[in-house]
C-alpha positions in Angstrom: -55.3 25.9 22.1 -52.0 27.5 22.9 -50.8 24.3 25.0 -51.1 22.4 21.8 -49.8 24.4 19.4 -46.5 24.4 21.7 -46.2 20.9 22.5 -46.5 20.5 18.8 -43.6 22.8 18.7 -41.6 21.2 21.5 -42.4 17.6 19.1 -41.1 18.7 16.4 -38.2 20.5 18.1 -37.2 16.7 19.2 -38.0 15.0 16.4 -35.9 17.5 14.4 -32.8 16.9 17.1 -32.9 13.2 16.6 -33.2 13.4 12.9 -29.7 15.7 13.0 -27.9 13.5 15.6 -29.1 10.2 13.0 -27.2 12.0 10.4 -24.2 12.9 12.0 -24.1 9.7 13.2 -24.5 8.4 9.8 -21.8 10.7 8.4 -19.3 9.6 11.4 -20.0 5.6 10.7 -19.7 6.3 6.7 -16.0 7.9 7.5 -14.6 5.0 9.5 -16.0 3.0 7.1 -14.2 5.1 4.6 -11.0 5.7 6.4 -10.8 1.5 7.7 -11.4 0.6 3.2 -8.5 3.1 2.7 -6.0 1.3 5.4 -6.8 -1.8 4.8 -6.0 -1.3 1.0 -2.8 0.5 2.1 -1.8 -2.2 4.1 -2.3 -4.9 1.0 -0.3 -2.9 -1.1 2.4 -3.1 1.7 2.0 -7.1 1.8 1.9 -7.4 -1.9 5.2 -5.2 -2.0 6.6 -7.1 0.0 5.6 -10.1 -1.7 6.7 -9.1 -5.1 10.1 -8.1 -3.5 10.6 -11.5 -2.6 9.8 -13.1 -5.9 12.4 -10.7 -7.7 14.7 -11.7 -5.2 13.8 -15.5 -6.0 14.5 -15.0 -9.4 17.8 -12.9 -8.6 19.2 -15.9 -6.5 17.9 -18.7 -8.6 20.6 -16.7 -11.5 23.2 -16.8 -9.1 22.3 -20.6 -8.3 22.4 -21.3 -12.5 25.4 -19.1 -13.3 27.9 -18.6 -10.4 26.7 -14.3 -10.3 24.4 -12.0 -9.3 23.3 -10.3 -12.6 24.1 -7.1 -13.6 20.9 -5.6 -14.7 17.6 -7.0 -14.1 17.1 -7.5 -18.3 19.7 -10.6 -17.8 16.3 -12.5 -16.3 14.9 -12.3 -19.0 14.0 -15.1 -21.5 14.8 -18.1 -19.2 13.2 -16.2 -15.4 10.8 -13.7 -16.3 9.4 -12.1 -19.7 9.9 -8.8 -18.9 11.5 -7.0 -16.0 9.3 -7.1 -13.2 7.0 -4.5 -12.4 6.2 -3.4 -8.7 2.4 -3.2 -7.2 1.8 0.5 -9.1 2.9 -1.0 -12.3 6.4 0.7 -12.4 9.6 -1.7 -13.0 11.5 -2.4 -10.0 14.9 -0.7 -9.5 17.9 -3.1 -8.9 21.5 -1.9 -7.6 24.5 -4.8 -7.9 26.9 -4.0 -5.7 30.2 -6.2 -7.2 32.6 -5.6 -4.6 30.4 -7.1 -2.1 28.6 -9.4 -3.8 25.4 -7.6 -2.7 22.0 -6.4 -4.2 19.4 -4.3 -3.7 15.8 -4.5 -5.4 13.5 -1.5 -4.5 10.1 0.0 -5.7 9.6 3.9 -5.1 6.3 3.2 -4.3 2.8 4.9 -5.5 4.7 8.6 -5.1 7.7 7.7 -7.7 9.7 9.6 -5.3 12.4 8.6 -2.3 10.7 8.6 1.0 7.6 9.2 1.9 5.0 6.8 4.1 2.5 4.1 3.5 2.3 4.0 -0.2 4.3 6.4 -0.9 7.6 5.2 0.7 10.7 3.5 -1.0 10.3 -0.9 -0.2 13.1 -2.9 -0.7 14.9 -6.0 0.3 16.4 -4.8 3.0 13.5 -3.1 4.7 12.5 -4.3 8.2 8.8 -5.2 7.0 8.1 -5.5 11.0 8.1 -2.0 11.3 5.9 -1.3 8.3 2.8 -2.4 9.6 
């Protein structure tokens, strides 16, 4: 009777191993799965950035094209290019910089953080960012 109550014991001993190693197996799988939904929506938001950049700079050049300058202010688009001034992916307007001396621009987003700096979301995007090194 001893011999069975033990290899009872010993069973459930194994069957109580496998049981933990399923579930921290589980666990492990449900992370990447977590972590690889997280970068994948960081990295859209990156793309769609990017994207957006590139219309407001559209719009920007397409003034230029109509009246001979860049604009001033991003509310000179407005009416005849865009209803409002453009908002970036986290829903904040875009930040514009004309540079008259050298006939130059800049359109940038803050990012998620609202703050200079920072990484994935959180950095600053703008026209002039190498996009390359991004991703």
């Amino acid at each position: 009777m001893p011999s069975t109550s033990r290899t009872v014991n010993i069973a459930s001993k194994i069957l109580l191993s496998i049981a933990l190693c399923i579930f921290v197996l589980a666990i492990l799988t449900l992370s990447l799965v977590i972590y690889n939904e997280s970068a994948t929506i960081d990295n859209e938001n990156i793309i769609k950035a990017k994207l957006n950049i590139q219309s407001v700079m559209t719009m920007i050049e397409d003034y230029k094209k109509d009246t001979g300058n860049y604009p001033s202010d991003l509310s000179q688009l407005i009416g005849i290019y865009v209803t409002k001034i453009p908002e970036d992916i986290w829903n904040n307007p875009y930040f514009y910089e004309y540079v008259d001396g050298e006939d130059s621009y800049r359109v940038y987003t803050l990012g998620y953080g609202r703050e200079v700096g920072g990484s994935a979301n959180q950095r600053d995007y703008d026209n002039n960012t190498n996009w390359d090194l991004v991703y």
